[in-house]
Structure formats: structure tokens, C-alpha cells
N, C-alpha and C positions, 0 to 999 in steps of 0.2 A: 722405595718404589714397590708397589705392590705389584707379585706375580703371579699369574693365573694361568691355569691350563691352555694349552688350545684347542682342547676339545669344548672349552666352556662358552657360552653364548657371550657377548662383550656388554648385552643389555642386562639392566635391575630389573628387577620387579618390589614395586613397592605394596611394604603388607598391614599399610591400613587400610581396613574395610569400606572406607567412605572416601575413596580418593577416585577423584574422577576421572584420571588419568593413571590409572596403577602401571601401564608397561608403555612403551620402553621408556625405559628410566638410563640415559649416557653412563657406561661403565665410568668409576671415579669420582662420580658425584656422591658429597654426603647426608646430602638430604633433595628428597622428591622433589621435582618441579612442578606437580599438580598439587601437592597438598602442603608441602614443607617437611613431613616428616621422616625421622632418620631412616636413611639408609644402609649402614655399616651398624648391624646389632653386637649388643655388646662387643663393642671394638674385636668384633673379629671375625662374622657371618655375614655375607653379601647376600641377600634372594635373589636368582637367578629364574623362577620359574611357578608359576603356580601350578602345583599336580592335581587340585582337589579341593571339595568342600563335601565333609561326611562330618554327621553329628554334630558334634559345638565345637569343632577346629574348621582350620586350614591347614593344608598343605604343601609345604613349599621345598624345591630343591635351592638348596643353600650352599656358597662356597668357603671352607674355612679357610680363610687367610694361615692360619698358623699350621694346619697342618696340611696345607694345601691340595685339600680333597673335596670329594663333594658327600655331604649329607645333606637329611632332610632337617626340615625346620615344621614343628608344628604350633599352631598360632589359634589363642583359643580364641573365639569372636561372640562367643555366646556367654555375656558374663553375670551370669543368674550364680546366688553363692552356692547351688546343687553342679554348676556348672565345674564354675572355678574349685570346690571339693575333688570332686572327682580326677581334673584336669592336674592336681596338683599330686591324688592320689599317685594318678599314674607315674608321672614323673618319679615320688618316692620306690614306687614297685621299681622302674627300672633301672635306678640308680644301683639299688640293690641288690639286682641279679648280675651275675656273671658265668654267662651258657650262652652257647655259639647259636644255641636254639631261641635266643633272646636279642633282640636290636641292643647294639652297645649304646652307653648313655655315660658320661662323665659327670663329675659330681659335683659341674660348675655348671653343666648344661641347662639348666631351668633360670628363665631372669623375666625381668618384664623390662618391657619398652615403653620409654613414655613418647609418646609422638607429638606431644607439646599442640596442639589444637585438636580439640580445646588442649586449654593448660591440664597438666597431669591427669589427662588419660593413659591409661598402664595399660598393655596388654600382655598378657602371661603368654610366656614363648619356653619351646622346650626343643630342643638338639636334640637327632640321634643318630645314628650308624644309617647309611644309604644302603638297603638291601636290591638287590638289583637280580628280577628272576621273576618269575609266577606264581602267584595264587593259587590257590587248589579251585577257588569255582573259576579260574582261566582257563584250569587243565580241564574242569571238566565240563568245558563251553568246547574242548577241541575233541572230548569222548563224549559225545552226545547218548549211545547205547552203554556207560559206566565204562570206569576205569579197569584196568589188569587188578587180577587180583594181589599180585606179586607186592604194585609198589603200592594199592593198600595195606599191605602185610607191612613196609617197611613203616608207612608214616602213622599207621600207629604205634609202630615201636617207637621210632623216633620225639612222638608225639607224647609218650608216656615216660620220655627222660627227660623231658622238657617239662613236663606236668609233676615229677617224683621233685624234681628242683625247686619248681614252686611250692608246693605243697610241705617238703622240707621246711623250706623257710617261712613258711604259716600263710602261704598268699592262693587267693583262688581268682583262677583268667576269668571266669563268670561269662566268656563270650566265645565261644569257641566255636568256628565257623567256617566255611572254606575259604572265603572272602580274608579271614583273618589268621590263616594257614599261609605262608609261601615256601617257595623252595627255592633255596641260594643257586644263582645263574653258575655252572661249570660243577657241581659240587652234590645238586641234591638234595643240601644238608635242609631240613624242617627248620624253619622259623614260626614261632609265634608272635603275631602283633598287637595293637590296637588293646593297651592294658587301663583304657580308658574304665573300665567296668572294672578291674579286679577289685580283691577284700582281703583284706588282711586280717585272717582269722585269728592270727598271736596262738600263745600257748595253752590258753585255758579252756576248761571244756568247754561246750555247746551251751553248755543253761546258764553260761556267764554271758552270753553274746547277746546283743539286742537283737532285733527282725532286721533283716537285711535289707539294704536299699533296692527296689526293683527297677531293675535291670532286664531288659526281654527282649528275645530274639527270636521272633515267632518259627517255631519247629524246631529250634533245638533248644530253647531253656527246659529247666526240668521244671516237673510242677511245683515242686519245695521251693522254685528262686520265683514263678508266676505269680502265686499266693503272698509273696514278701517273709515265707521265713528266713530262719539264718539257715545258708547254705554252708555246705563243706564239699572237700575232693569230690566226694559223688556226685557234685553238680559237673562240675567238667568231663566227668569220667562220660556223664551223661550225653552231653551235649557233644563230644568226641565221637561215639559211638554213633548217635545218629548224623552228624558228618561224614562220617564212612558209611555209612548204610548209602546216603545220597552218593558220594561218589561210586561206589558199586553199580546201585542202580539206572545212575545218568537219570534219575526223575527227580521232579519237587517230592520234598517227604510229605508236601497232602496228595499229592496220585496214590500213597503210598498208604493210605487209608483206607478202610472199608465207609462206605459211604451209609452202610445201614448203621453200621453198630460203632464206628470210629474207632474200630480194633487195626492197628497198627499190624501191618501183612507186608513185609518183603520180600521175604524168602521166596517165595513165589512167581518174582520176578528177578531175581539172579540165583546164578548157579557158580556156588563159591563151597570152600571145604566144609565140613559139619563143624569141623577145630574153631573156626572164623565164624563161622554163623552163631554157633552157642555164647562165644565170647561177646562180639556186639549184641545178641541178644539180653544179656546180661546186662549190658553197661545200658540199655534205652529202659530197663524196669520201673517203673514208677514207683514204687519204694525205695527210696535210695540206700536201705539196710541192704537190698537185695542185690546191689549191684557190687564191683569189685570195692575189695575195703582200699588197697591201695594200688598206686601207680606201678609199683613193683609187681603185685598180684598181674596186672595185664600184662606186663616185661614176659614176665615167667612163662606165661601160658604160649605168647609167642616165640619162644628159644628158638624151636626146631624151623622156624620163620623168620628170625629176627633178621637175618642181612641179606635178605631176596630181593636186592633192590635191582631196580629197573633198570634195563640200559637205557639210555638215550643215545643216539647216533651222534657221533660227533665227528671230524675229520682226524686222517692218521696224522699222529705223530711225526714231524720231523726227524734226522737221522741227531739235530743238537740238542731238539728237545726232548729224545729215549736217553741220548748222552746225563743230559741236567735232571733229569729224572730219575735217574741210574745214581747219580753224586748222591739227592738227596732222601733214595733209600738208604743208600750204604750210611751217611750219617744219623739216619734212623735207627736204622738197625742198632749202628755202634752205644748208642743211649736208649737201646731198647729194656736194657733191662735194669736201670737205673729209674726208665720211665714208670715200666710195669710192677716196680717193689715198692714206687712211691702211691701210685696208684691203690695198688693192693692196702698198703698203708691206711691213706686216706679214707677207703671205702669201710675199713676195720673200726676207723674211728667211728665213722658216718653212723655203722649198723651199731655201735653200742653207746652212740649217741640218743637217737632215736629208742633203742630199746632202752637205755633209761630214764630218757624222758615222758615214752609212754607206760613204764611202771608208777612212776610219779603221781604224770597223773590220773591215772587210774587208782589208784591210792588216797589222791586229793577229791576226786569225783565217790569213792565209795565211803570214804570218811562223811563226806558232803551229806551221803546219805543217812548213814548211821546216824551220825548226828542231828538233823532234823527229823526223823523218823522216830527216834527218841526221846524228842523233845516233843513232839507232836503228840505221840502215846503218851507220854507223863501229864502234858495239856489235859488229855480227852480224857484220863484217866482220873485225874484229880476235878476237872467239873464233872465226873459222874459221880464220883463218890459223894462229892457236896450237893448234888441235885438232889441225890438217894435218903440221905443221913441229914441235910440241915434244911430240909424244907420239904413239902406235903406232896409234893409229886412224884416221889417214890412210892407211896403210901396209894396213892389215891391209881396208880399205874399196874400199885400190885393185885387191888382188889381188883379193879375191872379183867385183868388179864385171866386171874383168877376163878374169875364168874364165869367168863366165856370156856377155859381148861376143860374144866371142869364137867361142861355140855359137850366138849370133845373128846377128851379119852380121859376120861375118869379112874383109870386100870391104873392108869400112871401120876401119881401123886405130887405135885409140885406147890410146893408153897414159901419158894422164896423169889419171889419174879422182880424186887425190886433190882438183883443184883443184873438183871438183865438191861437194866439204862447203861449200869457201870463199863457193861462190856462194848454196849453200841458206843458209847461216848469214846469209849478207846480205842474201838475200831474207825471211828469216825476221824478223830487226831493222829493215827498212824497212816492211816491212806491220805490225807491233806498234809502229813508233814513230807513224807516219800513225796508223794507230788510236789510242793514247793519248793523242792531241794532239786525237782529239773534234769536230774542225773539218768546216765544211761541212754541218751536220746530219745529220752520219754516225752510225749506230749502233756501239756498241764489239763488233764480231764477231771476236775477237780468233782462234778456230779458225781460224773459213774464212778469214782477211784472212793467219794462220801459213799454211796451206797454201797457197793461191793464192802465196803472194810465194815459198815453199820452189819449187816448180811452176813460176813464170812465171821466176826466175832459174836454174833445174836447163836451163829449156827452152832459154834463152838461151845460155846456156855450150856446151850440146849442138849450136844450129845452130852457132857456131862453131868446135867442134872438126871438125863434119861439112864444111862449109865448107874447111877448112885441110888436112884429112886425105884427098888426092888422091891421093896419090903414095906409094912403099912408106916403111911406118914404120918410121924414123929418129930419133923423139922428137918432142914439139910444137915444141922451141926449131928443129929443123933443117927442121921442117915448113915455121913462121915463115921462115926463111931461104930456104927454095925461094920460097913464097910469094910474098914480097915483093921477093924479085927478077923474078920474070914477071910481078908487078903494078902498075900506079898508086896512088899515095898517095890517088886520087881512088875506084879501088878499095878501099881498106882503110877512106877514112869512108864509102861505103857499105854495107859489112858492118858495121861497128860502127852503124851508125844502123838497120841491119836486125833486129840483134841486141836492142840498144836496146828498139825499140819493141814487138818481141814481148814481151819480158822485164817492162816496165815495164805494157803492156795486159793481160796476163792477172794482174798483181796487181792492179788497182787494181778488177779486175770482182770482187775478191774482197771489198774494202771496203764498210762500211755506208754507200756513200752512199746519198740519200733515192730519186732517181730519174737517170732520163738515163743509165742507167750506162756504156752504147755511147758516148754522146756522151764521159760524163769521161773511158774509157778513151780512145779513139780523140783523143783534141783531149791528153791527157799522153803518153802514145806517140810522137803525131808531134814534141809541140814538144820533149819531152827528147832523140828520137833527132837532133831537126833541131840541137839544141846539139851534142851528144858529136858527130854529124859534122861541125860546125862545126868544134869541136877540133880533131880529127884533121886539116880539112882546111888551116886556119890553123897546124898543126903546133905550136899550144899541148900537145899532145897527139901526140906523133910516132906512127907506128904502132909504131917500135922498139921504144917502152918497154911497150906493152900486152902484151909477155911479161911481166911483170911482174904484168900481172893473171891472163891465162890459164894462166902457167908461172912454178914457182919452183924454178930452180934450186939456188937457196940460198935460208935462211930469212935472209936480210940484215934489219938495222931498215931500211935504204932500202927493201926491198922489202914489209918491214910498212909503212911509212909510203905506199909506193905506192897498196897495195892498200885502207888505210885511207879516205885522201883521195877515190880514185876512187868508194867507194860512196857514202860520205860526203854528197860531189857529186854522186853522181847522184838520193840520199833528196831532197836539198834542192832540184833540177831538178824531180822529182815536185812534190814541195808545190807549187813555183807554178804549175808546168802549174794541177795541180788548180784550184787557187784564178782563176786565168783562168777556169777551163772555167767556176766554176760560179756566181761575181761576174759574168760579162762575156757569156760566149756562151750560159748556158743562158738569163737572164731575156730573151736576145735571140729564141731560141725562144720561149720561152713567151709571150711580146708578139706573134708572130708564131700564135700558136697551136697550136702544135706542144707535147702533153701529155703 
């Protein structure tokens, strides 16, 4: 005998979409009497009620026979396979979470129903926890002039353990909205819903991921999720933020505009602490570099705010229900500190979890670099030498360069301009390898990153020739030879680390990195020139042989494998500079405050 509430309605509701008669359907019945199809989903969800039609579902209050409660039931009806993806998406995101701040979902929850007319038509149906309470744009239909600042303070806290959990586990809400905000009836506690949009970013960097599906939620997606790149945490962070800016304000975030210049102004119309204002300021920035790196980062800032939460009015207590109340402190308390060491425990694990797996991969991203940066330079490095030495457009590049030199500063002697392909062509393969390699959350600007790297190594070759070119010319080899006999070995590594770091900063300003760009240039400049003068000065690196780069007498293999090696080495010196600057010294700025 099946038992059911008696708070529950005695009528079905039937949830296919094309029944002419979907309600009332006679409690007990197994299948519809307007269309025939079943009733009793997977033997053991009755529909009691339709709540709703939003985006490619339905939804329905459902009664579960076995655990003799009420959830909801969502029923997709829009079955396009971008539909049915996503619809299936979501179900796996919430199988997977387990946070009070997440609808509960069992791991049998997800089925399809065939409703047998026509024959095997499936509709994908997915169970979950009945949350019972308000929306944040209900609360903020009843604060028309914006909500207390307080229980802002609390639901973004709330909202950022809910978000640190996701994002743990490699997932992003991508929809984050008041509509899609509720608070648990008697409790307060944040929920987030409707995971129809989330992404499952996984473990690997950013330049592994495809473009993201777009997903928009006019006013609060960020521009990085508009455009259809791949998003990360700072899209949520984003979309959070201007959710709270609207509830603050009680306005649409477009009143919230400037109508000349589309400059986002709210402040101006609420009066909230500077603490709060700079933080959501932060989290609406249209660089997502510039916003907070993680869910934790916003935790922290609200400490001295974190549990301001709001009262709600509710009726007194009872004299049995202070009694029951009283019991199930004292049992708290008695597993308090059983709770609090496991706690402790866990969150130990959590933090040297995370910090090892973002040493990893930062490790696997700046490898990433090195290695295609080097392989890129060894590329560009080796069709320059063969452009130069096995065919006439060396030849034919030196004399014209030559011609024109020569009507322009004639004081200054140059007459090896073939070796000036060798250095474009390596500048050329070291900025398109860095680039193809996608690391760092660099954009792929593969023009400007060709120019800049053509540019920063032409530049560099030139301080050296100018450099070296004192005295009447003789050739560069016998330049070299004057040179370094009136010189210190201590002078030659620091022209080469002069050289060096021009060469290597004006390419890398040319890079899609996200921001800091002074800083990545300036911090890979110094540490590649502080190596190669290393070299030179350790004599791993004699000065002798660096004819060999700047001058080829002959086109020897020694002297291709020279020239190879050295750019080779120096693409792969880049990469990790890089990856220093922007794993190690930039989050040290930005902790420091510096945006």
C-alpha cells in the first residue's frame, strides 16, 4: 500500500509535454488518462504539481515513495543535443557536490522516462532536494530601495564557500544570479541552483581548454564568458559581485550605468563600508586577472564580517522547544571537539592539497613554455641560418641594407647585415613558440608577439654590432679581435647580458599576457640576461665562440648547431623567467595590493 503525506495533494500531474489533459490525474493511477503515459517515474517519484517552465526544463514537485518526502523533479522538454548536454552536464555537477550550499542529488537521480506515444520517446528527468525558502531577487522585490548591508556581508561570505567548493573541484556556476541565489526557510543558510550552465574546467591549465560554450545572463556574465572564451573562477567571482552590487542598490545593474560613457557607477547610489565597496569593486573588473584570484581571497577579506547575519523575526520559543534545544547543544558541545580536530584535519589536507596541485601545475604550464619557446627559437634560428648561408637572399639583403647604412651614419661601420635575418628569424620562432604554448593566460596575439620578437631581437643584434663597431672596419670577426683584446671577459658578459635583456623585454611586451606586462618583461630580461652573463662569465660560454652567433664565416654544421643551441637556450631561459614572474612575483604583488 502506498503512503503519502497528508499535507500532499491526492491529485498527479502528468509530465508529458503534449498531454491534453496533464492535471488532475486520480492519485494511484499508473499511467495518465489523457495520454497514457506513465505515472510512477522510475518506480518511485509521483508528480504532484507543476512549479514551472524556465529555459529547456520543467519543473515539478515530486513525491518520493521511498523516502517519503517531497522533492523536486526537473524534466527536460527541449531535446536539441546542446540541450540534452548541458541538462546531463548538470545532473553530473550535482551528483558530485556535497555542500549544504548545493541541492542534494543521489546518484541514481538522473533517468529518462519513455512515455510510450509515440513508442520510445525518452525524456531525461533528473531528482533533487526540495529547497523550501527565497530567492534573493524575492528578497529583493520586498527591499525595493536595496537590502541591509549586514546580510549582504553574510551571502557573500556564504556564497564564497559555496564557490571555494566548486571551484575545488574544477566546476564553474557560470550563472550566478539572484533568481539563482535562495536562502533555506528557518536557517538562512545560501543555496545555489539551476547548474544547468556550469563547466567543468578539470585540472589542466587554461591553453588546454576549448572556448566555452556561451552562456549569458544579461548584466551579470562577464565579458570573457560574452565573447565565448574559456572562462575560469573569475567568472563567478564576477557575476557574484554584480549580484550584490543589485541587491545593495534595489536597482536594474542598467540604471546603474552612465548612459554617456557606459561607465558602471554605483557607489553613488548606496552608502555601504569602503571594506565592501572596494571588494565588489574588484570582483565587477573587466579583466578577470584583476579580480580576486580565489574564493578564499574574498573569504578573508570579509573575516571581521563573516557571521553579521541578519535576523529575521521569527516567534518565541516554546518552554519544550528551549528544553530540545538545550539537549541538542549539550550533545554538540559533547562532540565538539572531536568535530573541530576532524575539521581542522580535513581543511589541512584540503590546503596542501591544492598547494600541490597548483605547484604541479604550474610546473606543467611553465615546462609547457620552455619547451615550445625553444623549440620555436631552434625553428626560427635554424631557417635563418639556412636563408643566410644556403641561398642569395642573404647576400642580396646585405648589400641593399648596406647601401642605405651607409647614407645614414657612416661614423659607424657595419658590414655583416646578413647575420641580421638570423636574429629576426629567431626572434620570430621564439615569440610564436611562447605564444602557441598559450601559458600564463596569455592571449594567442601571434602578429604583435611576430613583430615585437622580429623588433626586440633585430634590436639586440644592432646594440651589438654598434657596440663592437669602434674602430675602422675590418669585418666583425677582426672587430671581435680588437675587441677582446682591450677587453675583460667580464666586459663581454656584460654586453651580452645588456644585449640579452633588451632583446628578450621588448618581446615579451609584445605577448598576450593578461596583465603586469612591465613587471613580466622586466623580471624575464633581468633573469635571462643574469644567466647568458653567467655563461659568458663561467666561460661555459667563452666570448670566443659568440662569433659564431654574431658572425659566420663559414656556413659549417658546427656553426649551425651553434647558432641552433644558443637561441634554442635562450627561448627555454624565457619560458621560466616567465613562469617565475607570474606563479611567484606577480601573486606577490597582488597580495601586496599592487593591481
Amino acid at each position: 500500500m502506498v503512503v503519502v503525506s497528508q499535507s500532499v495533494t491526492q491529485s498527479v500531474h502528468c509530465i508529458n509535454p503534449d498531454c491534453p489533459r496533464p492535471f488532475p490525474q486520480p492519485w494511484g493511477n499508473k499511467f495518465c488518462s489523457g495520454c497514457g503515459a506513465v505515472l510512477q517515474l522510475n518506480n518511485r517519484y509521483v508528480p504532484l504539481q507543476r512549479l514551472g517552465v524556465g529555459g529547456f526544463a520543467a519543473i515539478y514537485t515530486v513525491w518520493d515513495l521511498q523516502e517519503q518526502t517531497e522533492k523536486v523533479l526537473k524534466v527536460l522538454v527541449e531535446m536539441s543535443p546542446k540541450a540534452l548536454q548541458l541538462f546531463e552536464q548538470e545532473a553530473a555537477v550535482l551528483v558530485s557536490l556535497k555542500h549544504p550550499g548545493v541541492p542534494k542529488v543521489e546518484p541514481n537521480s538522473y533517468f529518462l522516462v519513455n512515455l510510450g506515444n509515440p513508442p520510445e520517446r525518452l525524456l531525461p528527468c533528473l531528482v533533487m532536494e526540495k529547497i523550501n525558502g527565497q530567492t534573493l531577487q524575492d528578497v529583493l522585490n520586498d527591499y525595493p530601495e536595496g537590502c541591509p548591508e549586514n546580510s549582504v556581508l553574510d551571502w557573500i561570505y556564504q556564497a564564497a564557500e559555496i564557490l571555494q567548493e566548486l571551484h575545488y573541484l574544477g566546476i564553474i556556476h557560470r550563472d550566478l544570479k539572484p533568481s539563482n541565489l535562495m536562502l533555506r526557510e528557518g536557517t538562512g543558510q545560501l543555496v545555489a541552483i539551476d547548474f544547468g550552465g556550469a563547466k567543468q574546467i578539470g585540472s589542466m591549465p587554461v591553453k588546454f581548454q576549448s572556448h566555452s560554450t556561451r552562456l549569458i545572463s544579461p548584466g551579470y556574465s562577464p565579458p570573457e564568458q560574452i565573447v565565448g572564451e574559456a572562462v575560469g573562477p573569475a567568472a563567478d567571482f564576477y557575476a557574484l559581485g554584480r549580484t550584490m552590487i543589485q541587491l545593495l542598490a534595489g536597482q536594474d545593474l542598467a540604471d546603474l550605468e552612465d548612459p554617456q560613457t557606459g561607465e558602471f557607477r554605483w557607489r553613488n547610489h548606496v552608502a555601504v563600508s569602503p571594506t565592501l565597496a572596494d571588494l565588489l569593486d574588484e570582483m565587477v573588473r573587466l579583466d578577470p586577472q584583476q579580480r580576486p584570484t580565489t574564493a578564499a581571497d574574498i573569504q578573508q577579506r570579509l573575516v571581521p564580517y563573516s557571521r553579521a547575519r541578519r535576523q529575521f523575526a521569527s516567534p518565541a520559543p516554546s518552554f519544550s522547544q528551549a528544553l530540545t534545544k538545550a539537549t541538542e547543544t549539550a550533545k554538540e558541545v559533547s562532540t565538539g571537539a572531536i568535530a573541530t580536530c576532524g575539521q581542522g584535519i580535513t581543511g589541512l589536507v584540503r590546503f596542501v592539497f591544492r598547494l600541490v596541485t597548483s605547484i604541479v601545475l604550474a610546473c606543467l604550464d611553465t615546462t609547457w613554455e620552455m619547451a615550445l619557446g625553444g623549440i620555436g627559437a631552434a625553428l626560427g634560428a635554424a631557417a635563418g641560418f639556412a636563408l643566410i648561408n644556403w641561398t642569395v637572399v642573404g647576400d642580396r639583403f646585405a648589400a641593399l641594407l648596406s647601401l642605405h647604412w651607409s647614407q645614414i651614419l657612416p661614423e659607424i661601420p657595419i658590414v655583416v647585415w646578413r647575420e641580421l635575418l638570423l636574429f629576426a628569424c629567431a626572434g620570430l620562432g621564439t615569440a610564436w613558440g611562447l605564444t602557441e604554448a598559450g601559458g600564463f593566460g596569455q592571449k594567442k596575439r601571434r602578429l604583435i608577439a611576430g613583430i615585437t620578437g622580429i623588433l626586440g631581437y633585430s634590436l639586440g643584434w644592432f646594440i651589438w654590432q654598434v657596440s663592437v663597431s669602434s674602430v675602422p672596419a675590418v669585418g666583425l670577426k677582426g672587430l671581435w679581435l680588437v675587441w677582446k683584446a682591450s677587453v675583460s671577459y667580464k666586459t663581454a658578459d656584460g654586453l651580452l647580458a645588456m644585449v640579452t635583456a633588451v632583446t628578450v623585454a621588448f618581446m615579451v611586451l609584445g605577448l598576450g599576457l593578461p596583465s603586469h606586462y612591465l613587471v613580466h618583461g622586466l623580471v624575464a630580461a633581468a633573469g635571462t640576461s643574469a644567466v647568458f652573463g653567467g655563461l659568458v662569465w663561467l666561460q661555459v660560454l667563452p666570448p670566443d665562440d659568440l662569433v659564431h652567433i654574431f658572425s659566420f664565416s663559414t656556413a659549417t654544421v658546427s656553426d649551425f648547431i651553434y647558432s641552433v643551441a644558443f637561441f634554442g637556450l635562450l627561448g627555454v631561459t624565457v619560458g621560466f623567467w616567465l613562469g617565475v614572474s607570474y606563479y611567484l612575483l606577480v601573486p606577490v604583488l597582488r597580495w601586496f595590493g599592487w593591481r
